[in-house]
C-alpha positions as CSV (number, residue, x, y, z in Angstrom):
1,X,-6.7,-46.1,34.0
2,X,-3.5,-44.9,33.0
3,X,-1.1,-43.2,35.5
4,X,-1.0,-39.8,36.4
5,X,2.4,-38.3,36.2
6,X,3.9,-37.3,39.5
7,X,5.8,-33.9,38.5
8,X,2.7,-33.0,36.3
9,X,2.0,-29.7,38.9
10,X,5.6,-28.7,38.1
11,X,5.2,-29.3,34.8
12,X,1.9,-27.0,34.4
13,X,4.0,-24.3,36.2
14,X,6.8,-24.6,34.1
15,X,4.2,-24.8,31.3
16,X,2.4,-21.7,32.3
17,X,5.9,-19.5,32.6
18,X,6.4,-20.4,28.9
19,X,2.9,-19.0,28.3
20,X,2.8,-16.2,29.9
21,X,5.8,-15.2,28.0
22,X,4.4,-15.3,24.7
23,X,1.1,-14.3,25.2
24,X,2.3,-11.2,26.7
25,X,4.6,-10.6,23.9
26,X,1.7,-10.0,22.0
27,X,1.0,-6.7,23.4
28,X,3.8,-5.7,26.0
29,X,4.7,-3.8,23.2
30,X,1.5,-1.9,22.5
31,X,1.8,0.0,26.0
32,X,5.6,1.3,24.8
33,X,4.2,1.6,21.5
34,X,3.8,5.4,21.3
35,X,7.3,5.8,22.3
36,X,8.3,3.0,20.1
37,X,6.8,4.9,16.9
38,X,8.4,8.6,18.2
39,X,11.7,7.4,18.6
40,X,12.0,5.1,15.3
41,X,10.0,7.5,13.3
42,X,7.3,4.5,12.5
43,X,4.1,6.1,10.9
44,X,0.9,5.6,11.9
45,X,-0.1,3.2,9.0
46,X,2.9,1.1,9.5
47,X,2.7,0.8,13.7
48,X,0.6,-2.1,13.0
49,X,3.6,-4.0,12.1
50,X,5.4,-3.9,14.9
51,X,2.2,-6.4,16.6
52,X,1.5,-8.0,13.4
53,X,5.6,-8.6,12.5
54,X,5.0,-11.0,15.6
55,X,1.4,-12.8,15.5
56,X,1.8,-13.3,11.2
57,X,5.1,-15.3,11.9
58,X,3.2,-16.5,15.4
59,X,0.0,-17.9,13.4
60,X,1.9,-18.5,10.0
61,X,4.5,-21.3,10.9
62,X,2.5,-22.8,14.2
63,X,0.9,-26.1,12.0
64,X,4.2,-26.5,11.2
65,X,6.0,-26.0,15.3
66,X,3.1,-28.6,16.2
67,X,4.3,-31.0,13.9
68,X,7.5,-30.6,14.6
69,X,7.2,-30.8,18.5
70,X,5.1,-34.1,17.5
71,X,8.2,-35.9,15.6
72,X,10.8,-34.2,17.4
73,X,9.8,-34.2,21.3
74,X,7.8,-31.7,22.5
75,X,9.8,-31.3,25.7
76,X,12.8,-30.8,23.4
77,X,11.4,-28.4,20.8
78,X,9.8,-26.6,24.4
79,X,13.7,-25.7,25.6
80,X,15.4,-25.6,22.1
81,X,11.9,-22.6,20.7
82,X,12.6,-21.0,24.5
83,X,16.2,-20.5,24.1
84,X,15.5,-19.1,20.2
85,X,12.4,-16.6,21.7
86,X,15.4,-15.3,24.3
87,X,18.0,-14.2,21.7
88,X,15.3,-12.9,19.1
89,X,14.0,-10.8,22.4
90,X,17.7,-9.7,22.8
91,X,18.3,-9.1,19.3
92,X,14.7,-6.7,19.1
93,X,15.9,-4.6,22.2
94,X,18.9,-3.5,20.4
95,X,16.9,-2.7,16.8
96,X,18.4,0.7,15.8
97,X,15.6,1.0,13.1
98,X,12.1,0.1,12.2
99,X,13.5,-2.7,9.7
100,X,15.2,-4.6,12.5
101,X,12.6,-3.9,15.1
102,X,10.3,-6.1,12.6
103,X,12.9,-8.1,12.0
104,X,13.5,-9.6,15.5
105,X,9.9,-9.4,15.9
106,X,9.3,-12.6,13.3
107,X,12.1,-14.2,14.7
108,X,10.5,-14.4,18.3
109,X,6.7,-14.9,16.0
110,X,8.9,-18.4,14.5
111,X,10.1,-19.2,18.2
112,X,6.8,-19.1,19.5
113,X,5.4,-21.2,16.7
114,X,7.0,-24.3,18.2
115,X,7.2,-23.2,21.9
116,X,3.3,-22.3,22.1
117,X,2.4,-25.8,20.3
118,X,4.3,-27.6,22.6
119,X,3.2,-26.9,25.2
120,X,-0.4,-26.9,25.1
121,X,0.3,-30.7,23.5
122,X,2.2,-31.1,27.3
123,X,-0.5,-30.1,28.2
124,X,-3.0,-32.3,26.7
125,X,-0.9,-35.3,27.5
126,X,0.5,-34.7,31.3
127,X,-3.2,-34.5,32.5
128,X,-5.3,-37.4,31.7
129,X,-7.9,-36.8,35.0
130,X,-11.0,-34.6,32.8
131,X,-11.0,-32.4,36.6
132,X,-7.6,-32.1,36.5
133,X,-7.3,-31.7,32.9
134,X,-10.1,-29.0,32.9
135,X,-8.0,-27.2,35.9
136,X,-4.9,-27.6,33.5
137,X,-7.0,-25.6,30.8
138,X,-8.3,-23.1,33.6
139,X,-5.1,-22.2,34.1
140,X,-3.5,-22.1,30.1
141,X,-7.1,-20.3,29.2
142,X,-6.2,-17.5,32.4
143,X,-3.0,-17.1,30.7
144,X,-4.0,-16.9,27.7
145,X,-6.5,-14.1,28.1
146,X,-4.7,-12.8,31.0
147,X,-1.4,-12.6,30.0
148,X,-2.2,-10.2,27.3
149,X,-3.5,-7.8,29.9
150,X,-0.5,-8.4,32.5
151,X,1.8,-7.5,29.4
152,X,0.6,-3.8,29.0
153,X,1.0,-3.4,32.5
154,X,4.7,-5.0,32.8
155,X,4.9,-3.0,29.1
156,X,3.6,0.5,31.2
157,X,5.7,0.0,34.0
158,X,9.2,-0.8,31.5
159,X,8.3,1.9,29.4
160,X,7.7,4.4,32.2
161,X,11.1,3.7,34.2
162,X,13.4,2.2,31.9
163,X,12.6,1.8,28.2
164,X,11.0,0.1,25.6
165,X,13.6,-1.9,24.8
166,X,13.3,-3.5,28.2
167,X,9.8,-4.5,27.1
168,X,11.8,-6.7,24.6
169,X,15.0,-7.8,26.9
170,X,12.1,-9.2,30.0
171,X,12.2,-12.1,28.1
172,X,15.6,-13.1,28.2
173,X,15.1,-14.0,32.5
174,X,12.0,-15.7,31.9
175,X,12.8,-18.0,29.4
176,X,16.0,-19.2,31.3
177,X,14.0,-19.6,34.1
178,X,11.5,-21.4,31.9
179,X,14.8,-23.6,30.7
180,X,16.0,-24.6,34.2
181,X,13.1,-26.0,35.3
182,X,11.8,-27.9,32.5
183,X,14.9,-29.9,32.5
184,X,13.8,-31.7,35.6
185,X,10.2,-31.3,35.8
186,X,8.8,-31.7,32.1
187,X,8.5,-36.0,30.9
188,X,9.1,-35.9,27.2
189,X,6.7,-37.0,24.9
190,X,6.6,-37.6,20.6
191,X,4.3,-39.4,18.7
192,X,6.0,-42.6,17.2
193,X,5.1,-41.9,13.5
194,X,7.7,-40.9,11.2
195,X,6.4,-38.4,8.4
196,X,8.0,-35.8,6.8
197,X,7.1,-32.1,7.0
198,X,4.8,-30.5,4.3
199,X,7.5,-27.3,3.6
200,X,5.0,-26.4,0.7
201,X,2.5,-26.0,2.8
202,X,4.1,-24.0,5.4
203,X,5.5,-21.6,2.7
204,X,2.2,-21.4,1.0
205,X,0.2,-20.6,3.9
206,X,2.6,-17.9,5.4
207,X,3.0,-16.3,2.3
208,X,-0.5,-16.4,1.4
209,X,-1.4,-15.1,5.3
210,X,1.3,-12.1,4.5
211,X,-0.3,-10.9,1.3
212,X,-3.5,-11.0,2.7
213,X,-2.1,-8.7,5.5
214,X,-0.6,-6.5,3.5
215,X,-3.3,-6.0,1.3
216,X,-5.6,-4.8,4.2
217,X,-2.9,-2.5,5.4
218,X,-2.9,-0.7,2.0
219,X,-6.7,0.3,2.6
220,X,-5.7,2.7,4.8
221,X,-3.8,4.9,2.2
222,X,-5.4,3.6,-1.2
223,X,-8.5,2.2,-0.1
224,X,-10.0,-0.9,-0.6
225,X,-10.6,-0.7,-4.0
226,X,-7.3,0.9,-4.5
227,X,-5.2,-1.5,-7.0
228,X,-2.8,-2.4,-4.4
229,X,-5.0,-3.5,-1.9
230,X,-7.3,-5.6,-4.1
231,X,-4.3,-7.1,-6.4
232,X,-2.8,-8.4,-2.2
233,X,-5.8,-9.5,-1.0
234,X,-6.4,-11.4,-4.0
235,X,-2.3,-12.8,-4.5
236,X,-3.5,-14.2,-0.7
237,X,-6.6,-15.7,-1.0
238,X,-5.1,-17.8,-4.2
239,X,-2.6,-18.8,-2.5
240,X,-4.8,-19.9,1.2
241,X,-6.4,-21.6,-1.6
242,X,-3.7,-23.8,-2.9
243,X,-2.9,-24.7,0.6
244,X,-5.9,-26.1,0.8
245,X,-5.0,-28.1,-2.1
246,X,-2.1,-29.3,-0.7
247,X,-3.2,-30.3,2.4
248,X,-6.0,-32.3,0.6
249,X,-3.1,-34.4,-1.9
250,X,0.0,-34.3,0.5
251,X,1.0,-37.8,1.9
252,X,1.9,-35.7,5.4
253,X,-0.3,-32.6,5.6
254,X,0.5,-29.9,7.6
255,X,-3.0,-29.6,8.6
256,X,-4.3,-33.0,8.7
257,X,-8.0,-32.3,7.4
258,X,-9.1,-35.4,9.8
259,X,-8.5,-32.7,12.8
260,X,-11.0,-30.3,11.3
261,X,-13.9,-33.2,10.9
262,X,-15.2,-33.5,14.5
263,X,-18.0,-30.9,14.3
264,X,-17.2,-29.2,18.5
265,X,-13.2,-29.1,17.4
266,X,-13.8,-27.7,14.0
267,X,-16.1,-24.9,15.3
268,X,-13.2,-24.0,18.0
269,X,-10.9,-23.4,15.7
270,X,-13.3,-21.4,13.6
271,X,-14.7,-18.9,16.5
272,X,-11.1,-18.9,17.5
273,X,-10.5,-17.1,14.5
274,X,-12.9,-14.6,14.8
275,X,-12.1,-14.6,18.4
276,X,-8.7,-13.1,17.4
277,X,-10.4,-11.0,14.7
278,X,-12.3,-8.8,17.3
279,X,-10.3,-8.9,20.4
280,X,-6.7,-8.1,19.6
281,X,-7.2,-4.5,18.8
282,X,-8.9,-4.2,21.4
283,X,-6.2,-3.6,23.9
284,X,-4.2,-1.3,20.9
285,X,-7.0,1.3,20.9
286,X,-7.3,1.4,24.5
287,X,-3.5,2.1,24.8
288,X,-3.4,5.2,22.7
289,X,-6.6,6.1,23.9
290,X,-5.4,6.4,27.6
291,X,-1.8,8.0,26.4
292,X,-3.3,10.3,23.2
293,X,-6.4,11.3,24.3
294,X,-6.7,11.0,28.4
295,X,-3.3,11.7,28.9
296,X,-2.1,8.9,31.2
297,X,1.6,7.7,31.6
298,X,3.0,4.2,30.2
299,X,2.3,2.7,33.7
300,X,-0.8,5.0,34.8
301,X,-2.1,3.0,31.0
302,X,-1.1,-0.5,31.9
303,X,-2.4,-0.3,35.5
304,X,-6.0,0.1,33.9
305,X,-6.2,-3.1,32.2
306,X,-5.9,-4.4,36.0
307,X,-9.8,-4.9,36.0
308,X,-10.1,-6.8,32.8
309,X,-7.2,-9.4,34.0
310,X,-9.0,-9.3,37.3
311,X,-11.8,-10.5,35.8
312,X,-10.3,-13.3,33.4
313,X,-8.9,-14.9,36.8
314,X,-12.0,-14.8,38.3
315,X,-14.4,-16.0,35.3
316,X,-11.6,-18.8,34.8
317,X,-11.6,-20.2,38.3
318,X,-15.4,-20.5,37.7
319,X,-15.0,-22.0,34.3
320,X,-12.5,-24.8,35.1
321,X,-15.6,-26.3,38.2
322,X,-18.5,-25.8,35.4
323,X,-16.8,-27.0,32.8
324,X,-17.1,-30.9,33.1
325,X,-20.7,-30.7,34.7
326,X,-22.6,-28.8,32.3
327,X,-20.0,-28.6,29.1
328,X,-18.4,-25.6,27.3
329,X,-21.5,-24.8,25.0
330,X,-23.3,-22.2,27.0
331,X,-20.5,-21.1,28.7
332,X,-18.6,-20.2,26.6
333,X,-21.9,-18.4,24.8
334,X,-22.4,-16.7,28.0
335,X,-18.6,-15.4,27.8
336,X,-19.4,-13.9,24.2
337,X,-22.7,-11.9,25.3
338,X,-20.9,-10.6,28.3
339,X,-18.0,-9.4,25.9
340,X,-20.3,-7.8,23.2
341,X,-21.8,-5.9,25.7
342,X,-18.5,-4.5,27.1
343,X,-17.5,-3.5,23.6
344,X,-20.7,-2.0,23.2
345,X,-20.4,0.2,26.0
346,X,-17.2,1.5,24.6
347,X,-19.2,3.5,22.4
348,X,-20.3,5.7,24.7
349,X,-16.7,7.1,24.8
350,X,-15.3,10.9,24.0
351,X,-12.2,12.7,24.6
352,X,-13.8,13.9,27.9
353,X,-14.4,10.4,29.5
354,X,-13.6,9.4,32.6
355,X,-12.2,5.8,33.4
356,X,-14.2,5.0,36.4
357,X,-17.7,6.2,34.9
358,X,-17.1,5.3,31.1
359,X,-14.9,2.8,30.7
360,X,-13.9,0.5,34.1
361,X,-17.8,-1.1,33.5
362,X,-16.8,-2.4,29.8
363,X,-13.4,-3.5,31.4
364,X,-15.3,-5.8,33.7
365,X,-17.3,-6.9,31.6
366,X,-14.5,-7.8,28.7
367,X,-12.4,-9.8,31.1
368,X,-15.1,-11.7,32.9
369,X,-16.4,-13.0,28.8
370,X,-12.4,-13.6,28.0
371,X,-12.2,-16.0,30.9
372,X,-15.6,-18.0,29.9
373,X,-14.2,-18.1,26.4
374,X,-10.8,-19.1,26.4
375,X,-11.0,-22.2,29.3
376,X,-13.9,-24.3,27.7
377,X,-12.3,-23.2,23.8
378,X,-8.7,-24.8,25.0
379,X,-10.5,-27.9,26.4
380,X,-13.0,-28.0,23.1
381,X,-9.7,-27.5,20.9
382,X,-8.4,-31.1,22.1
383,X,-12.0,-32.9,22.8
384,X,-11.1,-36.6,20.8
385,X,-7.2,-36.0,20.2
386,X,-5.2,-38.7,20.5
387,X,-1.7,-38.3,21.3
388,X,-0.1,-38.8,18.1
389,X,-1.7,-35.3,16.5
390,X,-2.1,-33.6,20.0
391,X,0.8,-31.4,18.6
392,X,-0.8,-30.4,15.7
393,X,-4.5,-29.8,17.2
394,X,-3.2,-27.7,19.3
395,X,-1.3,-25.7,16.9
396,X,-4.1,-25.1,14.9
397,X,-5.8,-23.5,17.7
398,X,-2.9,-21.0,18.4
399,X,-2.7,-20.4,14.9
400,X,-6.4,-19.5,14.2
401,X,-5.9,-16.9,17.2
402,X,-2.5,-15.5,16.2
403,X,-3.9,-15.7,12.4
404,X,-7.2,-13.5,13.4
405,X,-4.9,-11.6,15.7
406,X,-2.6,-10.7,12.5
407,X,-5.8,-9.7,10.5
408,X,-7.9,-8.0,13.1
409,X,-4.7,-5.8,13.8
410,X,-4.2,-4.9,10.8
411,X,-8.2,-4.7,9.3
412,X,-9.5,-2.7,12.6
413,X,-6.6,-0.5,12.3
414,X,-7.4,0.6,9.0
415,X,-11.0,1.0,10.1
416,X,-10.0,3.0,12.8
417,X,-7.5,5.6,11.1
418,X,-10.0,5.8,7.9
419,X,-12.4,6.7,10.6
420,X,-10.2,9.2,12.0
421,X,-9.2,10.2,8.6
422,X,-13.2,11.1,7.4
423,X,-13.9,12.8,10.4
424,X,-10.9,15.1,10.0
425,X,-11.9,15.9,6.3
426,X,-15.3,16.4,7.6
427,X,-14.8,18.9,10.4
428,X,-12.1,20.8,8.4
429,X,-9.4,20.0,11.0
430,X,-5.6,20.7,10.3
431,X,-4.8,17.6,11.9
432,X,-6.0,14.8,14.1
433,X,-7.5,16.2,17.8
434,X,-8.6,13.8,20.6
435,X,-12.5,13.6,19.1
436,X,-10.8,12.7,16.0
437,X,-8.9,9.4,17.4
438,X,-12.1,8.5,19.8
439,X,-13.8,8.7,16.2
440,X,-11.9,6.1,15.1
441,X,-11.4,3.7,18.2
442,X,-15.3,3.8,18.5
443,X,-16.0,2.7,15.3
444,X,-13.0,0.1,15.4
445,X,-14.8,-1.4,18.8
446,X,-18.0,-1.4,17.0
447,X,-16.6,-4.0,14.6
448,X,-15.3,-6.0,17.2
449,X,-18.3,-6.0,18.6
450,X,-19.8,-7.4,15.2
451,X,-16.9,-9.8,14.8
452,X,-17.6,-11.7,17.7
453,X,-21.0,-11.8,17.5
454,X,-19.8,-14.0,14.1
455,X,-17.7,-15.8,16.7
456,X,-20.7,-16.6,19.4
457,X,-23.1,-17.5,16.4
458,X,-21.0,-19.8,14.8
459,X,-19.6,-21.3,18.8
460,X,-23.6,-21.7,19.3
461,X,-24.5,-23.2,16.4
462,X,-21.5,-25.7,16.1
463,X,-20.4,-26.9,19.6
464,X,-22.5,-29.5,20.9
465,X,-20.1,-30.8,23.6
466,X,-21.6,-32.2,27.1
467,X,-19.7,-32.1,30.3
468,X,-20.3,-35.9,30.0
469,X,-18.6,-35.8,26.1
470,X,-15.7,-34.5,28.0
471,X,-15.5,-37.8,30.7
472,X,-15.9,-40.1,28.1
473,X,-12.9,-38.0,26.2
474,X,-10.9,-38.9,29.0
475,X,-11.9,-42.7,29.2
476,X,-10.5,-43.2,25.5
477,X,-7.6,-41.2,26.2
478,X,-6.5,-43.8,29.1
479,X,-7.2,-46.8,26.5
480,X,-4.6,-45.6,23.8
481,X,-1.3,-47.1,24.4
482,X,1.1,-45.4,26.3
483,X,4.4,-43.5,24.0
């Protein structure tokens, strides 16, 4: 049996500041949002960016962070991506204009595309115990779901008594903190194989991912037969395509196709997708549902996503004891029905809603599926991984997230303000009123709802993992040599 690291507690701590930091990223902003779009003058097409600027960069360049951390040292890349994600934050608070909001945006996207790879691959590596392993991923998985919540409260409460831009400049404390601590308590780690990077494929895929955004954001005014949309859409899947090309010829791959062969990995990374897909824009209606149409504050908003991260904590906890008894399979398929119904629920919603009766149920419900997702998906994500590509597995599970992040934003936000659109030409309105918006969030849930039904289906069908599967995982893990 190999050794278990003394410091690994401090290490997951460390670990989970880094996190929480960009998870939250992903939507701390979506709270200050409103204010974000009135005082830049940001239209309502193009608000989208100011997520997606973050998750496209985020899921584009992540096979390439994991690789990197692999060759380079993951604890290294950990502190050098942290101290790059604190001035990118700096540089974002101070954005004048919508350009250089964007701007500083990627930048912290490119930062977290080595830091999040990293450390899930310290992750993988520091625990070698499948209980403690599983408590390791019950913690990352709570982050991971939670921290999204926890940022459009932190985003609420910034927004409310300070300003947006604080949203931005929280990051600069965390990540020091994140810095001085990892010095002592995180053990480096690098696979011993030297291989060069596959820049093609990094460039190919981003660019190919961007088009494909794009694209979908021109639906909104043209349509998606408009010639701009389909001419985007169809510049991005060539160029996916090629990537795949790449990856199949290049002597060192970005995404080593060997990591997608293992049926329970491969369909992680594929529900994870359409995980991302349907949930993102989940928390972006909601926000300008409680601010546009209910009339709540910045903080009075982010204080109502309490109950969904109440219940990813909760449905985690439970998660990381199940998980090496009975598997991730139906846990994780329990996790989905409890979120489609939640969605589902959602449409029951109209401008005269109230939170307690109409929407705290679905709130329950959302975060209590989230945490019976995300733990056993983590663990799944790394079932088989040796060391050497632990880097690059788990990259590819942050990128299929940020990547269906990036497009659900962007798709289910031109659902929703077509929706809003047709109902205004349809009711003769002079403008957009608060049935108008619920309109379009309803419909934009409704997807979701259908996306991750894609998600369960495929998680059902694919995953075949035992709690056993998971033991024996950990037996093979302490028979590879040590780094």
């Amino acid at each position: 049996m190999s050794t278990l690291d003394p410091l690994r507690w401090k290490a997951l701590f460390v670990i989970a500041i880094a996190q929480l930091m960009v998870i939250l990223d992903a939507t701390i902003v979506n709270i200050a949002l409103p204010s974000i779009q009135a005082n830049l003058g940001i239209s309502d097409a193009d608000r989208q960016w100011v997520v997606t600027a973050y998750t496209l960069t985020f899921g584009g360049l992540l096979l390439l962070g994991g690789r990197i951390a692999d060759f380079a040292g993951r604890k290294r890349m950990f502190i050098i991506s942290l101290v790059a994600f604190a001035a990118a934050s700096a540089l974002g608070g101070l954005a004048a204009n919508a350009g250089l909001l964007y701007a500083a945006r990627g930048l912290q996207g490119v930062s977290a595309a080595v830091l999040a790879p990293a450390a899930l691959a310290l992750i993988s590596v520091t625990f070698t115990d499948s209980k403690e392993r599983a408590k390791a991923f019950a913690v990352y998985g709570a982050l991971s779901g939670g921290g999204a919540a926890i940022g459009l409260v932190l985003g609420g409460a910034l927004t409310e008594f300070a300003s947006w831009r604080w949203t931005l400049w929280i990051n600069v404390p965390i990540a020091l903190l994140a810095i001085a601590l990892a010095i002592p308590f995180v053990r480096e780690s690098r696979t011993e194989a030297r291989t060069g990077y596959d820049v093609p494929g990094a460039v190919t895929v981003t660019l190919g991912l961007l088009a494909v955004i794009f694209g979908i954001t021109r639906a909104e005014s043209e349509g998606w037969t408009g010639t701009s949309t389909l001419v985007f859409l169809g510049v991005g899947l060539v160029l996916l395509a090629f990537f795949v090309v790449i990856e199949s010829r290049s002597p060192h791959p970005l995404l080593p196709l060997r990591i997608l062969a293992n049926r329970n990995r491969g369909g992680a990374y594929l529900a994870s997708f359409f995980i991302g897909v349907g949930l993102f824009a989940i928390f972006l209606f909601l926000s300008y549902f409680f601010q546009g149409v209910l009339g709540y504050s910045p903080l009075e908003s982010g204080l109502l996503f309490l109950p969904l991260t109440a219940g990813i904590i909760v449905s985690a906890g439970i998660t990381s004891r199940l998980l090496p008894i009975i598997g991730p399979r139906f846990i994780t398929g329990g996790g989905f029905a409890l979120t489609i119904v939640g969605l589902l629920l959602l449409q029951r919603m109209s401008e005269n809603s109230t939170y307690i009766g109409d929407i705290l149920p679905s709130m329950i419900l959302v975060g209590l599926g989230i945490g019976f997702v995300f733990v056993p998906l983590s663990a799944t994500a790394l079932f088989g991984v040796g060391d050497a590509d632990a880097g690059v597995a788990s990259a590819v599970l942050n990128a299929a997230q940020q990547v269906g992040g990036s497009v659900g934003v962007a798709f289910l936000n031109t659902i929703a303000t077509s929706a809003t659109t047709a109902y205004i030409v349809a009711n003769q309105l002079p403008g957009p009123n608060g049935a108008a918006l619920v309109e379009g969030f309803t419909t934009g849930f409704l997807w979701s709802a259908a996306i991750l039904l894609v998600a369960g289906v495929i998680w059902i069908v694919l995953v075949t993992m035992t709690g056993k599967d998971m033991a024996d995982d950990e037996v093979n893990a302490d028979r590879q040599p040590p780094m």
